[in-house]
ROGUSE-956006 format. One record per residue (C-alpha): x, z, y; residue in three letters. Coordinates in pm, whole numbers, plus 50000, padded with zeros to 5 digits. Last residue first. Example, Ala and Ser with C-alpha at 12.3 -4.5 7.8 and 13.67 -1.06 7.14 Angstrom:
ROGUSE-956006
513675071449894SER512305078049550ALA
***
This chain:
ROGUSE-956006
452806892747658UNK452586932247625UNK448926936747689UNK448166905247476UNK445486920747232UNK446896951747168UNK444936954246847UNK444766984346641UNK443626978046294UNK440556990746084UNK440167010245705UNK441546985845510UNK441416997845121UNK444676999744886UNK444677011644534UNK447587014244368UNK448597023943955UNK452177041443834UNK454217035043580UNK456897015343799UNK458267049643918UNK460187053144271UNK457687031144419UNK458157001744704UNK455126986644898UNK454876955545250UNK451816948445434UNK450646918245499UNK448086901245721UNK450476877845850UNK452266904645976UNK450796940145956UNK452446969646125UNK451647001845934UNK449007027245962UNK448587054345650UNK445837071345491UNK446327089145226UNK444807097344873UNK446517110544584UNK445547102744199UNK445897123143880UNK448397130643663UNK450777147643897UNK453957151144048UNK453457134544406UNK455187116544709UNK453387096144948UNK454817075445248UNK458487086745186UNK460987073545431UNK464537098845457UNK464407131645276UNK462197120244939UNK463647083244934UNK461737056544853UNK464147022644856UNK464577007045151UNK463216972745285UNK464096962645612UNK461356957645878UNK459566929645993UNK457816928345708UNK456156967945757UNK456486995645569UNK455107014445265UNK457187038745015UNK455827052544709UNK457557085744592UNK456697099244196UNK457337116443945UNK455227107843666UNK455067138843416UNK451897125243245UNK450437088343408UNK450377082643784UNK447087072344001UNK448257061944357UNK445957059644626UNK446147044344967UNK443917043445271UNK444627016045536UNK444827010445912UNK446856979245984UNK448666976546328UNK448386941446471UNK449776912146562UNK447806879346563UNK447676851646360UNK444986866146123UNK443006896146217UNK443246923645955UNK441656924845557UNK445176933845385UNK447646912145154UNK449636927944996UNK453446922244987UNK455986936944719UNK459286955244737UNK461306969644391UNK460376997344211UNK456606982444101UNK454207000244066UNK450476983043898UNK447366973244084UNK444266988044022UNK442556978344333UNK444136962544617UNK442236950944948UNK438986970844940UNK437336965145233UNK436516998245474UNK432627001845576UNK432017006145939UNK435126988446019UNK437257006446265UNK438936987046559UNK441647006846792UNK442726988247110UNK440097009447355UNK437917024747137UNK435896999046873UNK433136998246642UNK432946974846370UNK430396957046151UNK430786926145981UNK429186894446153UNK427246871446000UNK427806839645843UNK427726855245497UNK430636881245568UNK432096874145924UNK434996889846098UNK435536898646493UNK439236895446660UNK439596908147044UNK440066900047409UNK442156865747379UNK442096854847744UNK441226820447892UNK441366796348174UNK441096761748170UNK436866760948166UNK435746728548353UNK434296713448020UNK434296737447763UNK437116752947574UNK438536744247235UNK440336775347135UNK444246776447134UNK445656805947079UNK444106832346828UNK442356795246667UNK439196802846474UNK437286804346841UNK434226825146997UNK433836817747336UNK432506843747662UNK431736837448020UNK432956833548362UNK431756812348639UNK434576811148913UNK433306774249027UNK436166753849011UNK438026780148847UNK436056779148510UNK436566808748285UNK436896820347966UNK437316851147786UNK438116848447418UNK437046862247108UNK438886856046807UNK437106848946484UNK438306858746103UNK436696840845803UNK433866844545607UNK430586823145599UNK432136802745888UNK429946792946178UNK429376757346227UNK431676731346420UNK433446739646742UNK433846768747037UNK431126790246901UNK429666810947179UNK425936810447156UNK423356818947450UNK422176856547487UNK424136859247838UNK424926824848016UNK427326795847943UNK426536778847584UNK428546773847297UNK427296760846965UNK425866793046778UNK426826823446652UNK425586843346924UNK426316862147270UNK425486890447403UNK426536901947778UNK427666930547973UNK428086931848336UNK430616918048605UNK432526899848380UNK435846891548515UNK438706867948515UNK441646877748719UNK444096848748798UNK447346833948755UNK449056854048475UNK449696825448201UNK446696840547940UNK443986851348208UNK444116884948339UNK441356907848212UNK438176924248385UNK435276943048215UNK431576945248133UNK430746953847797UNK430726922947518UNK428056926447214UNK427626905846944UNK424966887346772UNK424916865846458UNK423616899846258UNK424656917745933UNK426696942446146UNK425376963946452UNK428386945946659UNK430046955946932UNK433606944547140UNK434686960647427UNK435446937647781UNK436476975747952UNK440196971148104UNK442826940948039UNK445876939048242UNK448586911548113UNK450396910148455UNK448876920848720UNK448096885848897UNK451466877249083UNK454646887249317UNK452126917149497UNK453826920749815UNK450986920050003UNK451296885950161UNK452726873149821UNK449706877349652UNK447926860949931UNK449856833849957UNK449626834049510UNK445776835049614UNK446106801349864UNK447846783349628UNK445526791549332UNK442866779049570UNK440626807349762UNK436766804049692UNK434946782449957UNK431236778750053UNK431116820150133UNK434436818450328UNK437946825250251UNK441316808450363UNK444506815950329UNK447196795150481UNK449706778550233UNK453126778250339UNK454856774150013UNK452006756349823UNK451996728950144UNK449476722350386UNK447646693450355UNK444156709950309UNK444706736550638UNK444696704750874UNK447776693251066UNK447866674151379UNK448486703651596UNK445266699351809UNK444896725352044UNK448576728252127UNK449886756252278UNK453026756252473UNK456446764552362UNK458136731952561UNK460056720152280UNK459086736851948UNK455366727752066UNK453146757851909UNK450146751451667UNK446376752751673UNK444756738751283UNK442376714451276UNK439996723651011UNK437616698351136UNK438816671951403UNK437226665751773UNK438156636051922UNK441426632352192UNK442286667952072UNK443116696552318UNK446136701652462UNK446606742352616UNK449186747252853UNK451246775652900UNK451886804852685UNK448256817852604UNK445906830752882UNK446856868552967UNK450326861152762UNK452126870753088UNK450116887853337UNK447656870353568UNK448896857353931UNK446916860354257UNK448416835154477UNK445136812754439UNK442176833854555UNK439446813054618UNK437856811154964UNK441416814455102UNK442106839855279UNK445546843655049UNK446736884455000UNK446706882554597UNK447106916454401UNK450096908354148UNK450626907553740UNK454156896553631UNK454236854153500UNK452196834353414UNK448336819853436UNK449066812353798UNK445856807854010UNK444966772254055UNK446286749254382UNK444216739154695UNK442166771054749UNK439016764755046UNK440026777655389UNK440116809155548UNK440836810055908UNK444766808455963UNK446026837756108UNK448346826856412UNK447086856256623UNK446556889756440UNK442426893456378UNK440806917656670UNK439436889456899UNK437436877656577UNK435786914356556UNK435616914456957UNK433246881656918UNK431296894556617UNK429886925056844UNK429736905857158UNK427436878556943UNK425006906756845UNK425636922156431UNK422176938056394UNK422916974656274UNK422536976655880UNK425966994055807UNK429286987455898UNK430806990956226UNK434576980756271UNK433516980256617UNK430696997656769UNK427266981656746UNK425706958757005UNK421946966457123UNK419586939157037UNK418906910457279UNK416166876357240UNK417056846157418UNK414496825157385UNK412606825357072UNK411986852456809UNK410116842256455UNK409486882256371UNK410486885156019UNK408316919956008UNK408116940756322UNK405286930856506UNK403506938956166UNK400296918356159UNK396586913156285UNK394746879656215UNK393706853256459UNK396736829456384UNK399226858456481UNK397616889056677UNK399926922356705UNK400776952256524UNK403276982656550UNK403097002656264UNK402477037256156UNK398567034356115UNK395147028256257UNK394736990556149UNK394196966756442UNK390526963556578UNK388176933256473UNK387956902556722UNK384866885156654UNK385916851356752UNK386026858457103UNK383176834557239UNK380916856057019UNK381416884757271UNK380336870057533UNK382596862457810UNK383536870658135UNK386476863858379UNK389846867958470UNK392026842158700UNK394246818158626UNK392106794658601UNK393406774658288UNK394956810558197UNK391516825858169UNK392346858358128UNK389646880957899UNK386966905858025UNK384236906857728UNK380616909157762UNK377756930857706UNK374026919957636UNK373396938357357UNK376236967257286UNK379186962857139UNK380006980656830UNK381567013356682UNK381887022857049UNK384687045257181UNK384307061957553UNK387487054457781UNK390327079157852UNK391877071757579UNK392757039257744UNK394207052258015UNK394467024658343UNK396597027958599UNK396277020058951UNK399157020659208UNK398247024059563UNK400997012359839UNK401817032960186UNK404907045260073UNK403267059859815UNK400157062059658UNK398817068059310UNK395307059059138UNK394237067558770UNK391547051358561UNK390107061258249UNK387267078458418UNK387327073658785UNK389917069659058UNK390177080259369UNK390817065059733UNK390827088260058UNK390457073560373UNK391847073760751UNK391667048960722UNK389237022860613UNK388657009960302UNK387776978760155UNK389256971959768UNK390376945459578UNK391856952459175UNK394066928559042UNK395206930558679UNK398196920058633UNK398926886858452UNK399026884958080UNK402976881657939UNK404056846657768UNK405176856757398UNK
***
């Protein structure tokens, strides 16, 4: 900013003389010369100028002072009374000090070197820093080759705008290069080049054509694991296959006289071992034609039989997991649904009427509310004879029965009951007897014995002797030994 010329002051005197100054203004001699300077604070304040009074300003066209009114000034107002330093910038006050726009050849003092703080960095100050850098150092200069993505870590030394001796540990980003596919492929699976060990994006194999033996698992909500992928898993954890034969809760009820029965909730491996079918809560099913769902019927075929022995089977579907409950004639082979392949034989159920007779049950054990009479009246006989006993058919099981034996006067006798598959022995008092009494009148027991067929095989020691023979229930294993 151009500076305002001195002010001039004339004066006549005559010497000898004596000059002084008045309010606000001070006069000094020596050597001969008079300096006058003015005091601002010196001067009287006035909220406003007063009528009639005019302004001293330069008039640089002149160059010479002169008077003015005060409207010629454009109303100058007075700076703010504060901290700051102000001065006039397109008629308005303002920090001196704030993003000055300097011209010419503004100076600022230079800081020491190696200085590092806020100081204004002057040309001398950035000269002696370039002076100080080793001769023959390159200036920096942008990188030319990537950073290494191998190899031992190490602090890079390169001026180069980016780094690109700096090296990253081995493993940091994968084994070497990574190939991506020309197109973008779902389920493309990431795999290692036997030659030069790198990565490739694309391997050219997708998780469907993989084969049974290396099979990768895969689980998500739209996708249930393949029989593959669970005997993978299986194997993963050292578990060869499905526990084999487990069954657990699934119990059979019945309150008798009704088409409805009862299943509680449970879980069972299917019939060949490959999965685990279960029902996450209890369910009733019917009499009638199958259908999938709680309350629905579960009749594999045909009408309901008005007595005859029914197997009841879990099924399920693996396409979709759905599991539910089927009622068959057939201990092996019901006639599933469509979609259902997998099954388990969970218990045996028999109807009177159409209906089903009433049972509890407690674990493999089945009681019949009411036992059936199987034999009544029938005579001894010393050598062996089957009966036939109310049990599941086609399926192994232990029959529970009472027996009693009516004898005549001075009978002595030993009855003897066993199974088919064992040999038949003649009673013996030290060695097999079931029931053994003196009496005229009859003795009750109840005995369990290993039914085949539904048969039971008897032997007496007297042939003048009378059986009866009522099933009391059966214990089931229902395939916990297949």
């Amino acid at each position: 900013m151009a500076m305002l010329p001195k002010l001039k002051l004339k004066a006549l005197v005559s010497f000898p003389s004596n000059v002084y100054g008045g309010t606000g203004i001070e006069v000094n001699k020596a050597n001969g010369n008079f300096t006058v300077d003015l005091d601002y604070s010196e001067f009287a304040f006035l909220g406003s100028l007063p009528p009639n009074s005019n302004v001293l300003v330069w008039d640089p066209i002149t160059d010479v002072y002169t008077l003015v009114p005060p409207s010629a000034t454009g109303g100058i107002s007075d700076a703010p009374s504060d901290s700051l330093t102000y001065g006039r910038r397109n008629g308005v006050w303002v920090d001196a000090w704030a993003s000055p726009a300097l011209s010419g050849n503004p100076t600022a003092p230079t800081p020491s070197p190696g200085d590092n703080d806020t100081s204004v960095a002057t040309t001398a100050f950035v000269g002696t820093a370039i002076a100080a850098i080793p001769a023959g150092t390159p200036p920096p200069a942008p990188a030319t080759a990537p950073p290494l993505a191998n190899g031992v870590a190490a602090v890079g030394v390169s001026l180069k705008y980016a780094r690109e001796d700096h090296v990253h540990p081995a493993g940091a980003a994968g084994s070497g290069d990574v190939v991506g596919p020309a197109s973008s492929v779902a389920d493309s699976i990431a795999v290692f080049n036997g030659t030069t060990g790198k990565i490739i994006k694309d391997g050219g194999a997708l998780i469907s054509g993989l084969q049974p033996a290396n099979q990768a698992v895969r689980y998500d909500t739209a996708q249930g694991l393949t029989a593959n992928q669970q005997a993978q898993a299986r194997e993963n954890i050292a578990i060869a296959s499905v526990m084999r034969s487990y069954l657990a809760g699934l119990t059979l009820s019945t309150a008798g006289s009704s088409a409805t029965f009862g299943i509680a909730a449970g879980v069972a491996a299917n019939s060949t071992n490959t999965v685990m079918m279960s029902l996450a809560s209890a369910y009733t099913k019917t009499t009638a034609a199958w259908a999938v769902g709680s309350g629905n019927g579960a009749l594999d075929t045909g009408a309901i039989a008005a007595a005859a022995w029914y197997h009841v089977f879990l099924i399920r579907r693996p396409d979709t997991g759905v599991v539910d409950v089927l009622v068959s004639l057939s201990a092996t082979a019901p006639t599933l649904p469509a979609s259902y392949t997998q099954f388990r034989r969970i218990g045996s159920m028999l109807t009177a009427a159409s209906q089903w007779v009433r049972f509890s049950q407690n674990g493999d054990e089945f009681l019949l509310y009411t036992t059936i009479v199987s034999a009544s009246g029938v005579a001894g006989s010393t050598t062996a004879v089957l009966v036939s006993i109310s049990v599941p058919t086609a399926v192994s099981v232990t029959a529970v029965f009472n027996v009693g034996i009516a004898t005549g006067a001075s009978n002595d006798t030993r009855a003897y009951f066993s199974s088919p598959d064992t040999s038949d022995e003649a009673p013996s008092l030290n060695m097999n007897v079931g029931i053994s009494f003196s009496s005229s009148y009859q003795t009750w027991s109840q005995l369990k014995i290993r039914a085949v067929n539904q048969q039971i095989r008897y032997r007496m020691s007297n042939a003048g002797v009378t059986m009866y023979l009522s099933t009391a229930g059966w214990i089931d294993r229902r395939g916990k030994d297949a």
